[in-house]
C-alpha positions in Angstrom: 0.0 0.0 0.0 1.7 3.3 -0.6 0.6 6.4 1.5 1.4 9.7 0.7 3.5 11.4 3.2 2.4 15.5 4.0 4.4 17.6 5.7 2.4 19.0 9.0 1.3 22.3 8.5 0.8 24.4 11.4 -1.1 27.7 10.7 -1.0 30.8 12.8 -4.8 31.4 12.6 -6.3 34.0 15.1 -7.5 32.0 18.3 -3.8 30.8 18.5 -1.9 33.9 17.5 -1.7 35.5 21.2 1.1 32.2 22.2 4.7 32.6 21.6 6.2 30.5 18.7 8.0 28.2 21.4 4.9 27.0 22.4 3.2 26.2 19.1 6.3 24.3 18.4 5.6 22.8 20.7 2.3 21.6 20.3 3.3 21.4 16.5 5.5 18.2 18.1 3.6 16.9 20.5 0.6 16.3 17.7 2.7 14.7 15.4 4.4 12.5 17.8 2.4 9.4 16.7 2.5 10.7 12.6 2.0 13.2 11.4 -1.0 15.2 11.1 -2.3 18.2 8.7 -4.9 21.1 9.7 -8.6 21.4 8.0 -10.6 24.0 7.9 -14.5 23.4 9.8 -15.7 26.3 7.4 -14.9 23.6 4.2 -17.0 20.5 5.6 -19.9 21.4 7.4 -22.1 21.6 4.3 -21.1 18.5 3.1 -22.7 15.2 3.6 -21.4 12.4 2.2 -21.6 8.8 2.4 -20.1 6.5 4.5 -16.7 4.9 3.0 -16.7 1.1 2.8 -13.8 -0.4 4.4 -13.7 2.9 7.3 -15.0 3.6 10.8 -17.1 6.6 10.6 -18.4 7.5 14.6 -18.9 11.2 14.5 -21.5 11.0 17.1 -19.1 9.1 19.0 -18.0 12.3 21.5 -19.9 14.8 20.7 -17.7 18.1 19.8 -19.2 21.8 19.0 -17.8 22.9 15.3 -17.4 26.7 17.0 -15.4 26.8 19.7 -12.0 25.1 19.1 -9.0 27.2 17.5 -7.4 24.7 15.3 -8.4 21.0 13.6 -6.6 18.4 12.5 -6.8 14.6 10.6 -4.3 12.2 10.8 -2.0 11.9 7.9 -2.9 8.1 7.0 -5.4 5.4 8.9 -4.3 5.2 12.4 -1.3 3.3 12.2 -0.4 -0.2 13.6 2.8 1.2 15.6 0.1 3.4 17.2 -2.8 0.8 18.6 0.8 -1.7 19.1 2.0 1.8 21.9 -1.9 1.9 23.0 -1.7 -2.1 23.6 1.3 -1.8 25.1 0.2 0.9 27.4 -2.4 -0.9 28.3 -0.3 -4.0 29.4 1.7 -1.6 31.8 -1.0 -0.3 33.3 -2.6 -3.3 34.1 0.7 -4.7 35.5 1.2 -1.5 37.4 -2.0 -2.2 39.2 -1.5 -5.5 40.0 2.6 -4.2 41.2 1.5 -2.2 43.2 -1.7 -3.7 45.2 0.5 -7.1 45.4 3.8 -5.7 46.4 4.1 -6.9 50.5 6.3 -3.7 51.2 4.2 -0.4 51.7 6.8 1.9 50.6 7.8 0.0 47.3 4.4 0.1 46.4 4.0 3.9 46.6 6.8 4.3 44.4 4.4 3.3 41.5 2.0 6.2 42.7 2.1 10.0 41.5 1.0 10.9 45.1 1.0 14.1 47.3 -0.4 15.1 51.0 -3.8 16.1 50.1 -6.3 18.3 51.6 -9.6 16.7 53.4 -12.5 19.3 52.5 -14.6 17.4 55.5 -11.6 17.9 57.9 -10.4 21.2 56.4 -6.7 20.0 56.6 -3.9 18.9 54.8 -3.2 15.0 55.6 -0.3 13.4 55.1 -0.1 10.6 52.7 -0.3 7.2 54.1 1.1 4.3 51.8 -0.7 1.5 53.6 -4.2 3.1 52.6 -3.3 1.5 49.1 -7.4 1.0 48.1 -7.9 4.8 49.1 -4.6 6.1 47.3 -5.3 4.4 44.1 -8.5 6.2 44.3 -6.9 9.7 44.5 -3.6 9.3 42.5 -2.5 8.3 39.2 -0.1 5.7 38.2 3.8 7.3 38.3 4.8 6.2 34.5 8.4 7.2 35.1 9.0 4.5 38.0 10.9 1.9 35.6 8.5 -1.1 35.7 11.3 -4.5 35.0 9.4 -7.6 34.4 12.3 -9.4 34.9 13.2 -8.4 38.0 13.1 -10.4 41.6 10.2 -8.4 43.0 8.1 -7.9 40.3 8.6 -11.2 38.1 6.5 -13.0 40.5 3.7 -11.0 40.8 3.0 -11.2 36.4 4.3 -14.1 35.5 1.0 -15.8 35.9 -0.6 -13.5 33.2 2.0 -15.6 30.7 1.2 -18.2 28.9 2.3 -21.2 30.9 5.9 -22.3 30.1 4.6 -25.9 28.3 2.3 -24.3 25.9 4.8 -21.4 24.4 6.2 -21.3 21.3 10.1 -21.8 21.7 10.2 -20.4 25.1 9.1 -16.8 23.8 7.4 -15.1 26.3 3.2 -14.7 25.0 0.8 -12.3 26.9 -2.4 -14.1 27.7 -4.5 -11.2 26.5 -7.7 -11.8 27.7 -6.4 -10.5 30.9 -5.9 -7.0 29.3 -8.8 -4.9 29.1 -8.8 -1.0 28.6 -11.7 0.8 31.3 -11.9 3.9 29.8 -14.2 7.1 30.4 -15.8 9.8 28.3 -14.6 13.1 29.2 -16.7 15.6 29.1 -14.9 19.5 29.5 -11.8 20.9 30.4 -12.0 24.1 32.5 -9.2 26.2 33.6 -6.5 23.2 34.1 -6.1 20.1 31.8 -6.9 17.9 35.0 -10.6 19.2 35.4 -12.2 17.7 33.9 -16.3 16.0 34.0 -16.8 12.6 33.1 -20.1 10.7 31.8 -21.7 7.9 33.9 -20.3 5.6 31.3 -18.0 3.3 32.1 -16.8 0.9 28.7 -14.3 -1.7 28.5 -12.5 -2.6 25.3 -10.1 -5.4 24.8 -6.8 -4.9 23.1 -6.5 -8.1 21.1 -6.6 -8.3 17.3 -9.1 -10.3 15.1 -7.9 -11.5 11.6 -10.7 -14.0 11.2 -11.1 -12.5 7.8 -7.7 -13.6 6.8 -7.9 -16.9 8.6 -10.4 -18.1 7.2 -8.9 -17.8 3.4 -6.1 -19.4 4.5 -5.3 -22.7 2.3 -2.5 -24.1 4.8 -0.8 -23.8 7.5 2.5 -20.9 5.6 0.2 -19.5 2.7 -0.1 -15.8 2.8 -2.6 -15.4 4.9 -1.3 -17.5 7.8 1.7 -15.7 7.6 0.3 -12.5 7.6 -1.7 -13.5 10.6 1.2 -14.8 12.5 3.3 -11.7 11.6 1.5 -8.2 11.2 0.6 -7.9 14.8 5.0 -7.5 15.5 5.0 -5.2 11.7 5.8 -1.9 12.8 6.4 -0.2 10.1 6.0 3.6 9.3 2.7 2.9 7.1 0.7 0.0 8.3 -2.4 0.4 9.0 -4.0 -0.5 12.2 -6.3 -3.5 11.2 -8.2 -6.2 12.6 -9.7 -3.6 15.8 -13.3 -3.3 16.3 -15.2 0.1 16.6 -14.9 -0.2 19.7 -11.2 -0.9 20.1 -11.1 2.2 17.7 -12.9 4.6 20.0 -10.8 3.1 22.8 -7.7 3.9 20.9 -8.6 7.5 20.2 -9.3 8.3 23.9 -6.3 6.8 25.0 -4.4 9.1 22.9 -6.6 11.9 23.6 -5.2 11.8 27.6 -1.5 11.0 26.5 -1.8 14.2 24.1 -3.2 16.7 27.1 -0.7 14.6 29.6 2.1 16.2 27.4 0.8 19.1 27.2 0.2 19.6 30.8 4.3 18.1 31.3 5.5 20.8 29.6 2.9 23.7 30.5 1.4 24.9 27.3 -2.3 26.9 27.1 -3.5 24.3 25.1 -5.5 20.8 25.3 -7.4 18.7 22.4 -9.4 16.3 21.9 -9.0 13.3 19.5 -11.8 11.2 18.1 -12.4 8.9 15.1 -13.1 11.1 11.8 -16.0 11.7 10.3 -16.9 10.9 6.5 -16.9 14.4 5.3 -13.3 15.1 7.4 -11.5 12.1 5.7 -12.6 13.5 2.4 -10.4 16.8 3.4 -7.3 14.4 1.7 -7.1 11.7 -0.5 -8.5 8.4 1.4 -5.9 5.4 1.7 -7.0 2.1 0.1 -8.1 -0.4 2.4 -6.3 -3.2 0.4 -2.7 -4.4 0.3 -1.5 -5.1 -3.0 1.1 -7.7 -3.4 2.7 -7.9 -6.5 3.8 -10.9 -8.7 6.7 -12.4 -6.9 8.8 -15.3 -8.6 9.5 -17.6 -5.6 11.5 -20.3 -7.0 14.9 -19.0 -6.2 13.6 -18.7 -2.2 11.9 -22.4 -2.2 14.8 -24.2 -4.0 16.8 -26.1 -2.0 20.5 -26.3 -2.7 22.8 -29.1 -1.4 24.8 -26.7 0.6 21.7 -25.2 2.8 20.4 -28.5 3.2 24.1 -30.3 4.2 24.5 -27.2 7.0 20.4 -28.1 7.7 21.5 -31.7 8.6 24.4 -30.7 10.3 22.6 -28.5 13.1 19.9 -31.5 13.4 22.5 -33.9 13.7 24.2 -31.7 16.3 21.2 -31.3 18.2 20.2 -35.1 18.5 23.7 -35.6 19.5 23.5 -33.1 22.4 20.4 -34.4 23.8 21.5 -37.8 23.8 24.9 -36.7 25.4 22.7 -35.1 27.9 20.9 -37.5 28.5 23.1 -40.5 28.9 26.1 -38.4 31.3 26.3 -39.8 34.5 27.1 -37.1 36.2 24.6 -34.7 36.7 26.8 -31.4 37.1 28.7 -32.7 33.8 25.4 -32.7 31.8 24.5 -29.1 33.5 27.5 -27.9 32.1 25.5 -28.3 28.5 23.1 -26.1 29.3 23.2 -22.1 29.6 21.5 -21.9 33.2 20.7 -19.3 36.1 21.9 -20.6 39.5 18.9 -19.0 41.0 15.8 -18.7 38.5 12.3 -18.5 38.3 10.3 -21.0 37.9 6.8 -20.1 36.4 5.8 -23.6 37.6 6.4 -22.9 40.8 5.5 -19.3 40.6 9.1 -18.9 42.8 12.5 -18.4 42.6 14.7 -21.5 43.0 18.1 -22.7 43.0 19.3 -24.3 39.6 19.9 -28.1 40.6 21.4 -30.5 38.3 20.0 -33.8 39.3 16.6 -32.1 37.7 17.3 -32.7 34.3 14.1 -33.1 32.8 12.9 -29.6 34.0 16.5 -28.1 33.6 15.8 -29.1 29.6 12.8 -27.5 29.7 13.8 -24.0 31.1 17.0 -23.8 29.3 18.7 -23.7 25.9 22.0 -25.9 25.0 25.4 -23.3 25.1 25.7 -22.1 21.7 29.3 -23.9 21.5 29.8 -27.1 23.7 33.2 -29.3 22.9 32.0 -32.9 22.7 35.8 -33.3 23.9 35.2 -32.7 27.4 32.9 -35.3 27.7 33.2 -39.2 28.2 34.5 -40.6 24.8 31.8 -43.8 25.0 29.3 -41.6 25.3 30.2 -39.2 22.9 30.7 -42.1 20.2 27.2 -43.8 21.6 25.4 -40.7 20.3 27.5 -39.7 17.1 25.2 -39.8 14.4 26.4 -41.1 11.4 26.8 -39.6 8.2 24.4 -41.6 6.4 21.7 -41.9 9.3 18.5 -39.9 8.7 17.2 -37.9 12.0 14.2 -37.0 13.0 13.9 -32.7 13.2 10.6 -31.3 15.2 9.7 -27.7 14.8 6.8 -25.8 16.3 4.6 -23.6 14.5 1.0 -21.8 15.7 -2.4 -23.5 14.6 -4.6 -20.5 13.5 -7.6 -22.8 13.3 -7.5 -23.5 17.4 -7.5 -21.2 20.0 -6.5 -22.6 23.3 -9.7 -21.6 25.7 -7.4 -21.2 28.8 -4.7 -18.7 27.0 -6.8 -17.5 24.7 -4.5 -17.7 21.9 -3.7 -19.6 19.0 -2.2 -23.4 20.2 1.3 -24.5 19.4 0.9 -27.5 16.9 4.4 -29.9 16.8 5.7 -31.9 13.9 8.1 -34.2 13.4 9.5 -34.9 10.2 12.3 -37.4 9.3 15.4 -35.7 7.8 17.6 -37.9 5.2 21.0 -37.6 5.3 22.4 -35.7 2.0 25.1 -38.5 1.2 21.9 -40.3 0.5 21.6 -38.1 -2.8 24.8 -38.7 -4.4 25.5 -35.3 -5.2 29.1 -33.8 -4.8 28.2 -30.1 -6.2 27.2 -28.1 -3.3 25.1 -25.8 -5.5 22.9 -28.1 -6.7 19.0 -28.6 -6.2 18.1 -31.5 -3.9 14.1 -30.4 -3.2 13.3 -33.1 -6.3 14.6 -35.8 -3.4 12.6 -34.5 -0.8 9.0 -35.1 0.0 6.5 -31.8 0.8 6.4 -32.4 4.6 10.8 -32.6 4.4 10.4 -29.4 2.4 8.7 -27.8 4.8 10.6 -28.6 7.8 13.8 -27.6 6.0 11.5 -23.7 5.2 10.9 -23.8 9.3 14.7 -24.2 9.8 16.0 -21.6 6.9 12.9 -18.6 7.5 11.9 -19.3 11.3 9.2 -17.2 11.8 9.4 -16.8 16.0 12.3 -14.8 15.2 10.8 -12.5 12.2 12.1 -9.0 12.6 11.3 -5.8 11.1 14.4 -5.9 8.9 13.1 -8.8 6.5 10.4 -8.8 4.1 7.5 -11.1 5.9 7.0 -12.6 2.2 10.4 -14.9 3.1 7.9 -16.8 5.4 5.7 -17.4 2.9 6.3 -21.6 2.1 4.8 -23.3 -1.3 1.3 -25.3 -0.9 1.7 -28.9 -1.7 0.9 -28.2 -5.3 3.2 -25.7 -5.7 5.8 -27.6 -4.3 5.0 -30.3 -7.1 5.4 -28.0 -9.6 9.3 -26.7 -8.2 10.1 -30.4 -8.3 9.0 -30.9 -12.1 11.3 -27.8 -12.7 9.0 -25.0 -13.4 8.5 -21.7 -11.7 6.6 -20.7 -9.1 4.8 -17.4 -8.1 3.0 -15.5 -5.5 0.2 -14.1 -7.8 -0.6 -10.8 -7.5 -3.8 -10.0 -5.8 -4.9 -7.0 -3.3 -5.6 -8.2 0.3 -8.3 -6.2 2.1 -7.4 -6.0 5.4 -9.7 -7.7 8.4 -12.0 -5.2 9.9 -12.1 -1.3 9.2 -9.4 1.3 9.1 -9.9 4.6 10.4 -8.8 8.4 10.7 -8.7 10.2 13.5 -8.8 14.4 14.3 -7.4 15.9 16.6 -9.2 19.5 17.5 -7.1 21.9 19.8 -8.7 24.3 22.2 -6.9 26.9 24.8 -7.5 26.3 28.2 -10.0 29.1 29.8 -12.7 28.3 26.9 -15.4 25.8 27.1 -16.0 23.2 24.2 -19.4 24.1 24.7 
């Protein structure tokens, strides 16, 4: 999808020319700290009434906002972006962890450090009292969360008190940490006014709940197999950040959620740093997205010839064996050592760790083998030298042995109900060993030898997809369907066909309208 990139224009009109240009600045930065954003004029849309735009949230109504009384309106530059909801997800993991930090922390005074507290004044008293960090129910109530005590997940006091919000250590997929998200749910208010101070402000009775997780049934359910296009996409666009995705796969409701979220982080900022100002963000309406040129709400992808990525020379597939090899050797060395603290010496451990299990820390011990394999990783070099020779020459694998390589891979069509998210499916696929191909020239093809499930395993190894980054195009963990795979074998060429990919759910813009403090919105 390509989205045009404007420049943010920040006009001097009238209600805003009695500031100094520092502070505009400013404000010019603090709006555009999520992307950037360009000014319209109310004057230009409140005749017009269009229709809605298939494919976009439209929830004027949503807040109601008076088309007099701001000085200045903007729209977002594109669709809200992914990076955006992703900081509004992550923002609301941290608060709800914050929460839980501080309520479950046994030490009064650690607790308070995750408060932005003050002594207050007691109208019914008509005194200041002194804050009192055991009163955590009544503090919570007065005080906002303190967002620049460093919150470490990892750390020995506040480890324990998250870890069960994890998806349990058996179910993950290579040891990578998963939030259960179920457990994360955004309470959020509709403000009202500001008055004189962004902090006063009136709230309505309403009290909504959104969660922060994504839906891409759409894309799920057109999926063929298990590393088509769609399952990749799936697996991978959540973690995507780039400058112009879109945010997709929200509900309306996730949307509005979104949009008041950043409506507080927007006046927070402006509060930090003391400027006459404070907004308020909502989604856009019809006739405001039609101010600019509207974003598609598909994602072309191009023709792409695959068969250079899917064919499988006899040198990737030699240094494929090799690691598998490797790896059945290890565990069988570890497995058949005698000595316990010889076979921990495999293994990159903590002498004290967590253990999730346990929901504790505990000492590493060696005889625990089965659990130690569990928790932690082979060392990245281990010399088979230092160990027993007859055991070392009990688990050699042959050259011309075949192994057996298991890789791990989530099954979009089941959710685990516990988690919540998508289960960990295993297979195991037998590996041949290359000398059974009789080739000597290390560039040649050897998928023709292979069978489609081999193939596959050998894609898992070469484009692992738990380790995807932002730096490599997500097409790379796209693998051939059995058919295609056919066709690679009988030497012809194989393609991703171009088609344009609507995105699961609705996009949407967003406006941001600017008003100085001392004047009412209505």
């Amino acid at each position: 999808m390509k989205f045009a990139f404007l420049v943010f224009l920040f006009l001097a009109i009238p209600a805003l020319s009695q500031f100094s240009d520092k502070d505009k600045k400013k404000l010019e930065r603090i709006l555009c700290s999520g992307q950037e954003v360009e000014e319209i004029q109310n004057s230009e849309i409140q005749d017009l009434k269009l229709e809605p735009v298939p494919g976009y949230f439209d929830r004027s109504e949503s807040i109601d906002f008076t088309s007099e009384k701001h000085s200045v309106q903007y729209i977002s530059d594109r669709p809200a972006l992914l990076r955006e909801f992703n900081a509004f997800r992550q923002y609301v993991i941290d608060s709800v962890c914050r929460d839980r930090v501080y309520f479950q922390m046994e030490n009064h005074e650690d607790a308070s450090v995750f408060l932005k507290y003050e002594d207050f004044y007691d109208e019914g008293g008509k005194e200041y009292v002194e804050f009192d960090p055991s009163d955590r129910a009544l503090n919570r109530s007065l005080y906002r969360l303190d967002w620049d005590a460093k919150l470490n997940y990892e750390s020995p006091g506040i480890q324990p008190l998250v870890s069960h919000w994890y998806e349990p250590f058996p179910k993950r997929l290579y040891r990578q940490k998963e939030w259960m998200e179920k457990y994360f749910i955004y309470r959020y208010y509709y403000p009202l006014d500001y008055t004189n101070t962004a902090n006063a402000i009136r709230r309505k009775i309403i009290d909504d709940t959104s969660s922060i997780s994504y839906d891409f049934n759409n894309w799920i359910n057109r999926s063929t197999h298990p590393f088509d296009i769609y399952s990749t996409l799936t697996r991978i666009y959540p973690d995507r950040n780039y400058a112009t995705l879109p945010a997709a796969g929200i509900s309306l409701d996730q949307a509005e959620a979104f949009c008041l979220w950043k409506d507080t982080q927007i006046n927070a900022q402006l509060e930090k740093e003391g400027l006459p100002f404070y907004v308020r963000v909502r989604i856009a309406s019809v006739e405001e997205m039609f101010m600019q040129p509207i974003c598609d709400t598909e994602m072309p992808i191009p023709v792409l010839d695959k068969t250079e990525d899917w064919t499988i020379s006899m040198e990737d597939y030699g240094a494929f064996y090799n690691e598998v090899a490797d790896s059945v050797c290890r565990d069988c060395v570890y497995k058949y050592l005698k000595e316990d603290a010889l076979a921990a010496r495999m293994l990159s451990f903590q002498t004290l760790y967590f253990s999730e299990s346990d929901m504790e820390y505990i000492d590493f011990d060696p005889a625990d083998r089965d659990v130690n394999r569990i928790f932690f990783s082979f060392k990245k070099r281990i010399s088979m030298g230092s160990f027993p020779v007859e055991v070392v020459n009990k688990c050699a694998v042959n050259s011309s042995d075949s192994v057996d390589f298991t890789y791990f891979y989530r099954d979009l069509t089941a959710k685990d109900p516990k988690t919540g998210l998508f289960s960990v499916a295993k297979k195991q696929v037998n590996i041949p060993s290359p000398d059974s191909f009789k080739i000597t020239d290390k560039k040649a093809s050897v998928h023709q030898s292979l069978s489609y499930d081999q193939a596959v395993a050998f894609y898992n190894w070469k484009y692992p997809v738990h380790r995807s980054g932002e730096t490599v195009g997500w097409t790379e963990y796209v693998f051939p369907s059995a058919e295609e795979f056919e066709k690679l074998k009988k030497g012809e060429r194989v393609y991703l066909t171009s088609e344009s990919i609507h995105f699961p759910g609705s996009l949407f813009y967003y406006t941001i309208r600017v008003y100085t403090l001392g004047r009412s919105e209505d």
